[in-house]
N, C-alpha and C positions, 0 to 999 in steps of 0.2 A: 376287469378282474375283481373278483370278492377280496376285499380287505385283509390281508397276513392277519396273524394275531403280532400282539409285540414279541410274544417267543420266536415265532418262525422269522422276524423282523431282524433279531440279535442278531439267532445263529445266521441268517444271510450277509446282514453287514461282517458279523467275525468271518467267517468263509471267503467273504470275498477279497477281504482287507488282507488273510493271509495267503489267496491264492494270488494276488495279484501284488504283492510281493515277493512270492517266489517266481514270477513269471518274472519280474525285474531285474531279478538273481541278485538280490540285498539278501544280508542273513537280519536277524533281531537286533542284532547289536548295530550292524549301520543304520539302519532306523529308529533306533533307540538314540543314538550319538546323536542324531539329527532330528529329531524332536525331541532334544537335551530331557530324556528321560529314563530310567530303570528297566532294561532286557523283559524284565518282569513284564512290565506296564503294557509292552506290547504283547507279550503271551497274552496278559486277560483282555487285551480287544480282539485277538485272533481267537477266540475260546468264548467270548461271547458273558466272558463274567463281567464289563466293564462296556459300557457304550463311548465310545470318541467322543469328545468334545469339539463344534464346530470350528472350532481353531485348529484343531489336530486333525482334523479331518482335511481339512486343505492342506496342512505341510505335508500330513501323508500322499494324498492322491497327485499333488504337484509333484513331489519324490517319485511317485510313481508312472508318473507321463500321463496320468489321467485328471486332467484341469476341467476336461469336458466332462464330465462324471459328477463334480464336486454339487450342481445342483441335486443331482438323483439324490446322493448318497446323503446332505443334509436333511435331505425331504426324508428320507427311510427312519434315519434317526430320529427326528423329530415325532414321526409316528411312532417309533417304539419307544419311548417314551410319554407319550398322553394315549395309547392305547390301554385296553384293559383286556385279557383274555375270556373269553365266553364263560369258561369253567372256573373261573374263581366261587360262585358260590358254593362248588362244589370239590373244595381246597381242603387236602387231604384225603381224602376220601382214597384215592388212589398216591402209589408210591408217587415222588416227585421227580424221577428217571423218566413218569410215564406224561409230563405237563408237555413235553418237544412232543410228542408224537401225537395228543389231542391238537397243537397249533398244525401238525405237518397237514395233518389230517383235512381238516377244519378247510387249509387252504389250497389242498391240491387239486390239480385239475386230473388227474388222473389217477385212481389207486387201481393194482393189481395183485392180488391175495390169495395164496396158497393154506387151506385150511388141510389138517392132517388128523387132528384128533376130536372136534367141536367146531359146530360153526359161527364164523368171526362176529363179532361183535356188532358190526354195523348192522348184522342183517337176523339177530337173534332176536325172538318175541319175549317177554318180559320172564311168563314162568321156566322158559328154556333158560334164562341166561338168571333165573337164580338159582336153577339146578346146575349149571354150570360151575356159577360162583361158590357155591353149598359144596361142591364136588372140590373145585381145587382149595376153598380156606375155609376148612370143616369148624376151625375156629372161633370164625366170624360171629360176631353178638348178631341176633337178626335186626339191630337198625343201622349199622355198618353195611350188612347185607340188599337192605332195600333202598342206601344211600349210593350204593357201588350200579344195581338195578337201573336207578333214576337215572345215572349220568350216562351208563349206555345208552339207553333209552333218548336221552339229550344229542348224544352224539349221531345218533339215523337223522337226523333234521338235514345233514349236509349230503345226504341221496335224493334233498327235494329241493336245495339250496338253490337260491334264485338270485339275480339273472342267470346262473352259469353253473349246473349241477356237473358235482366233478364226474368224467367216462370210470366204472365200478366192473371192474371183472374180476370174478373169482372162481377157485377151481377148487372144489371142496372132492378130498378124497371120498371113496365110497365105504371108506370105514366112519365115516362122519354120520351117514345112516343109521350103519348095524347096531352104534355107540348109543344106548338107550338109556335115557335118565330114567328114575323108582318108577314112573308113571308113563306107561307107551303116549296115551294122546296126548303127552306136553309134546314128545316127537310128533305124532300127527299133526298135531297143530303147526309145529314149527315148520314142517315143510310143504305144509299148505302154505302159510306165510311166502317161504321161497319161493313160490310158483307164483304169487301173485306180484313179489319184487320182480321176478324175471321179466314181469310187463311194461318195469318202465324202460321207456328207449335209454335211457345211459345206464341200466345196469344186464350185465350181463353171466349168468351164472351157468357153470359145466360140469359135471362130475369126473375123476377120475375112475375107470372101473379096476377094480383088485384083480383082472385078467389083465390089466396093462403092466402086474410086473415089478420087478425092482426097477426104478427107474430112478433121474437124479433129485427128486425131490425127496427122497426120503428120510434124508436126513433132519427134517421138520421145516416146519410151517415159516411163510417167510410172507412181505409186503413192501411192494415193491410202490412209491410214491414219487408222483412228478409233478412237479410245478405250473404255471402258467408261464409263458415267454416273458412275462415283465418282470421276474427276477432272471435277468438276462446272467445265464453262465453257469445257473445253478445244474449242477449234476441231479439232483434229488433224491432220496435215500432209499436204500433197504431197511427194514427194520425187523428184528426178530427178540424173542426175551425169553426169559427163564423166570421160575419164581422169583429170583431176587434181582434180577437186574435187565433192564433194555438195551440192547446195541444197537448202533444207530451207523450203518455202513454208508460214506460219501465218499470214499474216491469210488475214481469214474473205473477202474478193473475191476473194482469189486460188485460195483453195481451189474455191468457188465456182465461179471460172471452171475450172477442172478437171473438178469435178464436172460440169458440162451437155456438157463435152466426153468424159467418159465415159459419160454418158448416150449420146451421140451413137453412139457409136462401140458400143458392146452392142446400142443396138436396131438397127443396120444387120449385127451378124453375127451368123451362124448361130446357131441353138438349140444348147441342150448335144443333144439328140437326134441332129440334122443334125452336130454338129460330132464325137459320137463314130462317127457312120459316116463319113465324112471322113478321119478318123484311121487307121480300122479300112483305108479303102482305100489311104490313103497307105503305111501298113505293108506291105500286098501288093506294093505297087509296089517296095518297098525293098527287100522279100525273095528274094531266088532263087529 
């Protein structure tokens, strides 16, 4: 398994520490009583603002019937704490709602991605995704602009991540085409790029075609992210955002209900086959 970052490290210890406290059916406060400490104190190890200390971490997991656990759990800690996350040098640059979702990222073994309006990030070529960025924060100074650029850019490294490239499938609607940035061949370009991603064996790219319809994706673009088994238990998120804020969907219904709706939405579009001749003619049409 590739290394968590210490973000994805947290949120897994707070998640588990409160999921596996409500499985005990202890509320806050009986585990607060008994590690003679403030209701509070447990919200922020369940929330991921506070890491346990290894003293607390055994009275909790013995509390919890999990004695066997207590080595994982010290080890997880101890890494997120002398970890560093990859993208600090590039701190700030993006809002800090969006630092969980470069760790989710970073360490999933599986992303599945519903593109609706632009295509996602991992698989954007530089001039596409500053006509992107130019397009949603018209504001931007341009070295704001070419710092937001780099760190995408930084982020396609984990479609080549080694030993264990995460499985990448996406289903980019076919208004993602017609959607042309000031300059057609930054599009040409960019989907020549997709044609030549579609050839590594872990990513796999589909188009929806605009004769499949209203269907339940429409409500926008969504990314569905699953972990490796050795965070044993993790649900793994949905993620979707808006200009000002990320939501980060873990219970396991809500996930759920994502997943049948990406189900939905793959078997109504094109094969990667169909979808890379598609591409290949879209490109023609762009080109002089």
């Amino acid at each position: 398994m590739v290394a968590p970052s210490p973000t994805v490290l947290r949120r897994y210890v707070a998640l588990e520490l409160r999921r596996q406290r409500e499985a005990a059916g202890l509320s806050r406060d009986k585990v607060a009583a008994r590690l003679r400490c403030a209701s509070s104190h447990i919200a922020h190890l369940e929330t991921g603002r506070n890491l346990p200390r290894s003293t607390e971490l055994e009275v909790l997991l013995g509390f919890y019937g999990l004695n066997g656990r207590i080595p994982e759990f010290l080890e997880l800690v101890d890494a997120a704490r002398r970890g560093k996350d990859w993208w600090l040098p590039f701190k700030g640059v993006v809002p800090d709602w969006f630092d969980l979702y470069l760790g989710i990222e970073s360490a999933a073994a599986q992303i599945e991605a519903y593109a609706l309006a632009f295509v996602p990030g991992l698989f954007q070529t530089r001039r596409y995704a500053e006509a992107v960025i130019r397009a949603r924060s018209p504001e931007l100074p341009d070295a704001d602009v070419g710092h937001r650029i780099d760190l995408r850019m930084a982020r396609q490294d984990v479609l080549v991540r080694q030993p264990s490239p995460p499985s990448v499938r996406c289903v980019l609607d076919e208004a993602v085409l017609l959607r042309l940035p000031p300059r057609p061949e930054v599009m040409a370009e960019q989907l020549h790029h997709l044609t030549k991603l579609s050839e590594l064996p872990n990513v796999t790219i589909q188009i929806l075609p605009l004769t499949a319809g209203l269907h339940a994706g429409f409500e926008g673009p969504f990314t569905i992210l699953t972990f490796p088994p050795d965070l044993i238990g993790d649900p793994g998120v949905v993620y979707t955002d808006t200009r000002f804020r990320g939501t980060y969907y873990e219970d396991p219904a809500e996930i759920l209900a994502y997943r049948n709706t990406w189900t939905e939405i793959r078997l109504a579009a094109l094969t990667p086959d169909q979808t890379h001749t598609h591409l290949t003619q879209r490109i023609e049409e762009l080109t002089p």
